[in-house]
N, C-alpha and C positions, 0 to 999 in steps of 0.2 A: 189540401183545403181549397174546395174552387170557389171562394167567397160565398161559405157558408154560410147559411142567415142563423141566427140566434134561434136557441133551444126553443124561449117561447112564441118565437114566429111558427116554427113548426111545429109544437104544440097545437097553436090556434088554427095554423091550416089543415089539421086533423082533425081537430073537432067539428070545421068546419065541414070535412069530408063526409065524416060519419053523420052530421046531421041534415047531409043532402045525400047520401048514398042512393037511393031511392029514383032522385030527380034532379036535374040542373036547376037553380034555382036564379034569377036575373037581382031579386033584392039582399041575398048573401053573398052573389058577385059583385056588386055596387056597394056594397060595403067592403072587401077587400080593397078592390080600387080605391077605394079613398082613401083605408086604413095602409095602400103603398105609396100613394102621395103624401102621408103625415112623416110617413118615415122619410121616405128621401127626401125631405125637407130638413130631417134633423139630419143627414149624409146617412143614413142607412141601407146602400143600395141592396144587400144582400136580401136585408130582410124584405123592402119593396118588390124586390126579384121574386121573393117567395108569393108575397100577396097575390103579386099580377098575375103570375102561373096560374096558383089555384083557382082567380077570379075566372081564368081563362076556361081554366075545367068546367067551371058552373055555369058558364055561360050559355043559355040554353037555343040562342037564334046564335046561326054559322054564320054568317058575314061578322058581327061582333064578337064569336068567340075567336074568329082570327084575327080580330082589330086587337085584343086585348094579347091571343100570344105574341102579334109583334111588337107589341109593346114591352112585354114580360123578358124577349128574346131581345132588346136593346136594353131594356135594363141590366141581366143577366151577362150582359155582353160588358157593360159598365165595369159593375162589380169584379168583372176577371174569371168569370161561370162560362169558360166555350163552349164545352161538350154542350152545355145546357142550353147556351145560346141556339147552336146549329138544330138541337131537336128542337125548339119549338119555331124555330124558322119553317120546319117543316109541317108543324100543324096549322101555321098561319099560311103556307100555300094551298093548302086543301080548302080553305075559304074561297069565295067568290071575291077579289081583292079590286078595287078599281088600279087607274095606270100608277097615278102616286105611290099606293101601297106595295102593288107588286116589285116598282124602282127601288123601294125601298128596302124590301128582303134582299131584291139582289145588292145593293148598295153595304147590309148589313153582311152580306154572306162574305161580301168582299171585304171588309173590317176584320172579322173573324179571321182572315184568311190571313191578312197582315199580320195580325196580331201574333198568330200563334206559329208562323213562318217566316216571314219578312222575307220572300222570296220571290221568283218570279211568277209566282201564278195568283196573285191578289192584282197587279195591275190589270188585264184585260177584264178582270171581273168590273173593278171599280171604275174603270174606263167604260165598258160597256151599261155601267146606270149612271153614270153623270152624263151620259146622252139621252137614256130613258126618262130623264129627268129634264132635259135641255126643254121639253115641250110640256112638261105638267108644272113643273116647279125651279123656275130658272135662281134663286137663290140656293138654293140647295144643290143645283146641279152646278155653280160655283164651286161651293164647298168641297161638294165630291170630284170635282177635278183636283181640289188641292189634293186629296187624300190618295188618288190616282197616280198625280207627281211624284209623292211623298214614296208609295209604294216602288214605282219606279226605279226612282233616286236608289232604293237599296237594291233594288236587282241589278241596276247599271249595267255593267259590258253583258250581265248574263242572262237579260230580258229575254223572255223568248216572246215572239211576236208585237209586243208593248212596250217603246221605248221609251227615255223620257223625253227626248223631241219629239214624238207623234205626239205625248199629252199635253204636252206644250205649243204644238200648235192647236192642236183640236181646241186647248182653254183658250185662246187668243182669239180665235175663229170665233167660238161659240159665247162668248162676252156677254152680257147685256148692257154694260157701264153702270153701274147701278150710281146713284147719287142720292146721298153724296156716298164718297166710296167708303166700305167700311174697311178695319186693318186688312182681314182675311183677304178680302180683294187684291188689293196692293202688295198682300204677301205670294200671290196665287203670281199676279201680273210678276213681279220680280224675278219673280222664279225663273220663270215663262220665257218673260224677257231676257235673262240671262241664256239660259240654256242655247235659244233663237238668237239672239245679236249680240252676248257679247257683257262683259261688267260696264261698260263706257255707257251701255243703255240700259243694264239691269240693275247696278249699283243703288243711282240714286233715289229707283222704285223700292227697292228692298230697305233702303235707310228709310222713307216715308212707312215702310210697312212700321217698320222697327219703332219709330217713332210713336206712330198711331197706336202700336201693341203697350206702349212706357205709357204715355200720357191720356189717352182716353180712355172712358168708361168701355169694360170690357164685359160683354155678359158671361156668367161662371161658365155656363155649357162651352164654347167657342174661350174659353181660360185655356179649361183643362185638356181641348182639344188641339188647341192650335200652337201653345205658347213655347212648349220642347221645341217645336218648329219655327220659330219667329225667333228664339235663342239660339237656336245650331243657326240658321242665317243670319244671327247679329255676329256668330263667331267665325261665317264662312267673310261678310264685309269686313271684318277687324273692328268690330265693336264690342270689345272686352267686357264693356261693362252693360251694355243690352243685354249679352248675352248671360250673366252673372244675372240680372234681376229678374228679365222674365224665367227660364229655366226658376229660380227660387220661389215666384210668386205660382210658375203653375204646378211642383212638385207640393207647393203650401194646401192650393186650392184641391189638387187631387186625392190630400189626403184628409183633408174636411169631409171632403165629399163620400170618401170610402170609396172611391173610383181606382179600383187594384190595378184595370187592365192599364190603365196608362201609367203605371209606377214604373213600371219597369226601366222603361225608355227615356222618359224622364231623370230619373236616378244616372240613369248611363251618359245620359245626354251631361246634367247637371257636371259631373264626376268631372270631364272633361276642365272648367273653368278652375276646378284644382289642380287639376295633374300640369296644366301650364304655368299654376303660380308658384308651383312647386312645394305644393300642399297634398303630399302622396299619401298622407297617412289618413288623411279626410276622403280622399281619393277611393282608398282603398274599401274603408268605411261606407260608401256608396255603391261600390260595385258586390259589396257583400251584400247588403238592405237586397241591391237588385235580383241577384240572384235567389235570394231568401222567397225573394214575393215571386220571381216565374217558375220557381218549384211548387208555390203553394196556387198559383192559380192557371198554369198548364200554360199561360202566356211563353212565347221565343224569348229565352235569355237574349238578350244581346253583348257578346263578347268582346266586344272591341276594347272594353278598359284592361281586362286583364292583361291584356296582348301589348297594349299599348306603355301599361306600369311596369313590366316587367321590360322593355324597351330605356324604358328613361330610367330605369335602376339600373343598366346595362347587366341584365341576370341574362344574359345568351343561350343558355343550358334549357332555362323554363319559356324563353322566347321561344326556341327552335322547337320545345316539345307541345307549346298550343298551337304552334303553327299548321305540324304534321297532325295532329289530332282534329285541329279546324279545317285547311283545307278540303279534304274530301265534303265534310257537312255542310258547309259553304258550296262547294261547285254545286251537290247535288241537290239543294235546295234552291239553287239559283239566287245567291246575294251576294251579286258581286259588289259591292259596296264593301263589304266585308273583308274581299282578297284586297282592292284597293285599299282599304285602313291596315290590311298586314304589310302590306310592302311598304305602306308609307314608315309604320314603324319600324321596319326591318330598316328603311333606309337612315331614319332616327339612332338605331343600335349601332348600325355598324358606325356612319359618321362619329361617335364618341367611341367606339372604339379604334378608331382611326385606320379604318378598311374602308378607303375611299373606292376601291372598286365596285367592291360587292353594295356599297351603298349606293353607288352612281345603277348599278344594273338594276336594283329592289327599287329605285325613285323612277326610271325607267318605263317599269313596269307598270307602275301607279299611274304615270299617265297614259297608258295606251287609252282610256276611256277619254274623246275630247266631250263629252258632257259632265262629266263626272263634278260635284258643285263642293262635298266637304271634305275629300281627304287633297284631291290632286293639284290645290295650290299648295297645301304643307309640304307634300312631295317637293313641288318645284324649290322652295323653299330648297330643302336637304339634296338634290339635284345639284343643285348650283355650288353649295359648300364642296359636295366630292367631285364635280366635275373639275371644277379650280386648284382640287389637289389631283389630279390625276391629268393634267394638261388637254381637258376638250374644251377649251377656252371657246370655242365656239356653240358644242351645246350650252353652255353655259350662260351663253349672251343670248338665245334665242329663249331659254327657259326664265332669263331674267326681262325682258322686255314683257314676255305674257304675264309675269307673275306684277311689272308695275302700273299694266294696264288697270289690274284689280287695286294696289296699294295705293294708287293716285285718285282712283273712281273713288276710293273710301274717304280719304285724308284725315284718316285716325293717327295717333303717334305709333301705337302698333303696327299701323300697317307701314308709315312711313319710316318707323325703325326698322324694320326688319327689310325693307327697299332697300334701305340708306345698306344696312351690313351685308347683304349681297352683294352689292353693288361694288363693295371696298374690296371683294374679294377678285374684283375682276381687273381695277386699277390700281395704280402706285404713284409711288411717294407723296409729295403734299393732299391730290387728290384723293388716295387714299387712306391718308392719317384723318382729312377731314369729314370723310364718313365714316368713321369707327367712332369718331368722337359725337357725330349727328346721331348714330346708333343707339348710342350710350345714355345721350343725354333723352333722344324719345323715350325711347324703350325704359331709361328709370321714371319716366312719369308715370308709369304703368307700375300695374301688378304683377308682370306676366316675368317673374324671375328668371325665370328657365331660359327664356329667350335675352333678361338681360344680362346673365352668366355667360351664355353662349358670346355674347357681343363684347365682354371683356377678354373671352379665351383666344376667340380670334385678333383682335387687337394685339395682344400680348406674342400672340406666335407671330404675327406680320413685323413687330419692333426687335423680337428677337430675331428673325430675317432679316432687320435692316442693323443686324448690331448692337441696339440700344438695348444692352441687357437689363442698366440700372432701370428703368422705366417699363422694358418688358413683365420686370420679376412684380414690381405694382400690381397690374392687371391679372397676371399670373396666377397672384397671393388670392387676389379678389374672386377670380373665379374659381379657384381653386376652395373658399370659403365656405362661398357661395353654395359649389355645388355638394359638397360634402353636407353640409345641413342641410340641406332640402333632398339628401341620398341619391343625388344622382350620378352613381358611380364611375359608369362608364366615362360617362366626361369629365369627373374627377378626376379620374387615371389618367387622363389623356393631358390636363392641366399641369399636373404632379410630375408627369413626364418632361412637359416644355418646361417647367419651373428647373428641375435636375438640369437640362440642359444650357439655363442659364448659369450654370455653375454653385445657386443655392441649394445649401442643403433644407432636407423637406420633410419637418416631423411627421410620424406617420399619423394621418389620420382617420378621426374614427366617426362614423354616422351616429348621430343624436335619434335614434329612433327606440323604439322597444320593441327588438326584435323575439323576443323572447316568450311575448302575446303572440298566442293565435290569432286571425282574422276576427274573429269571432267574439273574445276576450277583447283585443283592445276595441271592436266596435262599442259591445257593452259598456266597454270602461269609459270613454270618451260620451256615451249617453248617460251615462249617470254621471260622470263630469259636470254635464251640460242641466243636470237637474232633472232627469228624468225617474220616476219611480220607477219600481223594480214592473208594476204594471202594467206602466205606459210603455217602457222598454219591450215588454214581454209581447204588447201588442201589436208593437212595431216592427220584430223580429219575427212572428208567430212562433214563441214557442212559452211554455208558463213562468211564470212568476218565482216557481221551484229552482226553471233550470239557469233565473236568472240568476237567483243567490246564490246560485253552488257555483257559475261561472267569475260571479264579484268574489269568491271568498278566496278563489285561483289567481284571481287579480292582486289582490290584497298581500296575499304570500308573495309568488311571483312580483311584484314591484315593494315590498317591504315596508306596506300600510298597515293600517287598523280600521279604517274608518273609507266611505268615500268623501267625505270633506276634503280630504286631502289629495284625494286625486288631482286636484288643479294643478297642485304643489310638483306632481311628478309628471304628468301631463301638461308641458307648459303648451302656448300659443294658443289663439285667440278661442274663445268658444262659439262652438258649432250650431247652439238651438236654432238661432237665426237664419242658419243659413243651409241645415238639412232637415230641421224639423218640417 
């Protein structure tokens, strides 16, 4: 389903057809147009997709009827319609277009292009009309430099001909300073900045973007376009909780809108603010949705959660089989963003399961890109753990000084927790007991479990290295808690292990999860948890209302209910409407 408009839109542009077969008509065009601005006012882009098309048919002067298909072909492009998008891109170049217009199919062509690959051949497009654009419409030609970065950013090491530092400098060069500056800008300049000089001067443009994106009036268009992006950069500075509202606020507004094409990324992007508070099963719940909606509107899956849940469950077996399954579709589509977030997880897996080699080589590998902005400070991150077990005390010091250039440019508790526990890994005794305890105490101000687990495990193995069993087995216990309810195995076992070697014994324990749900099933479950009808679910899932009852009635059995009332009962922890509706 490529965000199909509704039975009676197509009805109506049928009748419409037949009662102009004859001849284009300019007053039954001009009534579409308006009847697809009523809709997309209400979020209907499908059905305004369909108006504008057909206005387009009728439209009987060629300069307006390619005004109208490219208008029909960004709607359509909205809604998550490619194929549909790219063919009427083509009947609005058969127009006589002025410079603006024509910037703007290629600008569009270049969107498409993204959208439905995320590889390297939407950058030079998109680069090449935020220049087209630099002299008809320098607001816009802002914009479409972010969208050019953006593009970049996912091709990284595998860019061919268009890096992310050529588009960063070109946006730098080609500026106008607009005043006062809007978020976009500031988010554009950050970027920019970073890539070119460094976090020490891209930092605190990125926190101002961030900011501007949280507290000022945002218009919806520039919401649902920009705010995935203004959220993975609040999560690249260590702003946990930027990153947690806007991601929320533009998954909310994308889906008011009926805007499919940016669900996808969104959802993938959003996913992420669970998978680190160690909220896997919500996690997981997202990366289904995501998948659900690039099946139904031909939009690129973006894979990177599955790869990365299957990581922090320490499940090895189904890491190494997306891995072999994704790498070739990744090289040959050119995103290397892509191979960079596999090795960073690979380097995530092996550290919990306490293969500090093969993790020191996968975090390595992550950073060969020196532009690279969201996976390759995690890596360093996970660098530094196994290089400190594997005695390259030296990489270790050079990958912890880049990664505090970023944690201090931030001065988040996340970032300075996760300083502090690196940091501990490279010193001893007093100095290092007094950063495990800095770690501990940031890091629990936070949401971010995973990381404040991690900062008790390590603590615990450094006191059992200095002897102090009774006080190791504490921290031990703690992480060892920790990471069993939130399923993350691998470093459970590795906790469970140091605990045994303190000489306690270690009931065995068990994951609080409902493994026993399909993906599918406990998504369902946890939406009608959350108070959702069976055909609000159905809508959100694309599939009917039928297959949702026959999925709850699996539910029911399988978890040994009657009712969904009571799913709360078996489904504890917090609920979700808020926060993936």
């Amino acid at each position: 389903m490529q965000g199909a408009a509704p039975r009676w839109v197509a009805g109506l542009a049928l009748r419409h057809k037949r009662e102009s077969r004859a001849c284009r008509d300019e007053d039954v065009a001009g009534e579409l147009e308006r009847a697809a601005s009523r809709a997309q006012a209400r979020g209907g882009l499908a059905a305004a997709a369909a108006f504008l098309e057909r206005a387009s048919d009728l439209t009987p002067e060629p300069l307006r009827r390619a005004q109208r298909a490219l208008a029909a072909a960004q709607t359509k492009f909205e809604a998550g319609a490619l194929d549909d998008a790219v063919a009427l891109l083509g009947t609005a170049e058969t127009g006589v277009l002025n410079d603006l217009e024509r910037a703007r199919v290629h600008l569009l062509r270049g969107q498409v292009a993204f959208a439905a690959r995320r590889g390297s051949d939407a950058p030079p497009l998109l680069l090449s009309a935020a220049r087209e654009l630099d002299a008809v419409d320098p607001g816009l030609a802002r914009a479409t430099y972010l969208d050019a970065l953006t593009a970049a950013l996912f091709a990284g090491r595998l860019a061919r001909g268009v890096s992310a530092l050529e588009v960063s400098r070109a946006a730098l060069a080609g500026r106008s300073s607009p005043q006062p500056e809007r978020a976009r800008d500031l988010l554009l300049d950050g970027l920019a900045l970073q890539i070119t000089n460094g976090p020490v001067v891209g930092v605190p443009v990125l926190k101002r973007a961030v900011r501007a994106f949280r507290d000022e009036e945002v218009a919806t268009e520039e919401v649902m376009r920009w705010l995935w992006l203004a959220g993975r950069a609040a999560g690249f500075i260590w702003d946990y909780d930027g990153w947690d509202e806007l991601t929320a606020r533009q998954h909310q507004a994308a889906r008011d809108a009926g805007a499919l094409a940016a669900l996808p990324l969104s959802l993938s992007t959003r996913a992420g603010v669970y998978l680190l508070a160690g909220q896997l099963a919500a996690a997981v719940s997202l990366f289904e949705e995501s998948r659900t909606l690039s099946e139904a509107t031909a939009a690129r899956a973006v894979p990177y959660g599955v790869l990365a849940l299957a990581a922090f469950r320490g499940d090895e077996d189904k890491a190494m089989r997306l891995l072999e399954s994704g790498a070739t579709d990744l090289a040959s589509r050119g995103e290397g963003m892509g191979i960079t977030q596999a090795q960073w997880t690979s380097a995530v897996l092996y550290n919990g399961l306490a293969r500090y080699d093969d993790a020191l080589a996968a975090a390595d590998q992550a950073l060969e890109d020196p532009h690279e902005l969201w996976f390759s400070t995690w890596a360093a991150v996970e660098l530094i753990e196994a290089a400190s077990r594997t005695g390259n005390a030296a990489r270790a010091t050079d990958s912890l000084e880049w990664l505090a250039s970023s944690t201090r440019a931030s001065g988040s508790d996340w970032g300075l927790g996760i300083e502090a526990r690196s940091r501990a890994l490279l010193s001893h005794g007093d100095a290092a007991e007094s950063l495990y305890a800095e770690a501990i105490e940031r890091l629990g101000r936070t949401r971010l479990r995973v990381d404040l687990a991690r900062a008790h495990l390590l603590y615990g193995e450094w006191l059992r290295r200095e002897r102090r069993r009774t006080h190791a087995r504490e921290q031990l216990r703690t992480a060892l808690e920790m990471f069993t309810a939130m399923g993350v195995e691998a470093f459970a076992g590795r906790a469970e292990r140091e605990l045994l070697a303190t000489g306690e014994h270690v009931r065995k324990h068990t994951v609080e999860t409902r493994d026993e749900l399909t993906a599918q099933e406990a998504q369902i479950a946890r939406l009608a948890r959350d108070g959702l009808s069976n055909r609000d679910i159905g809508d959100r899932l694309f599939i009917s209302q039928h297959t949702v009852a026959y999925h709850l009635r699996k539910v029911f059995s399988k978890l040994d209910i009657t009712s969904r009332n009571q799913l709360d009962r078996v489904l504890p922890g917090n609920a979700l409407t808020s926060q993936i509706a």
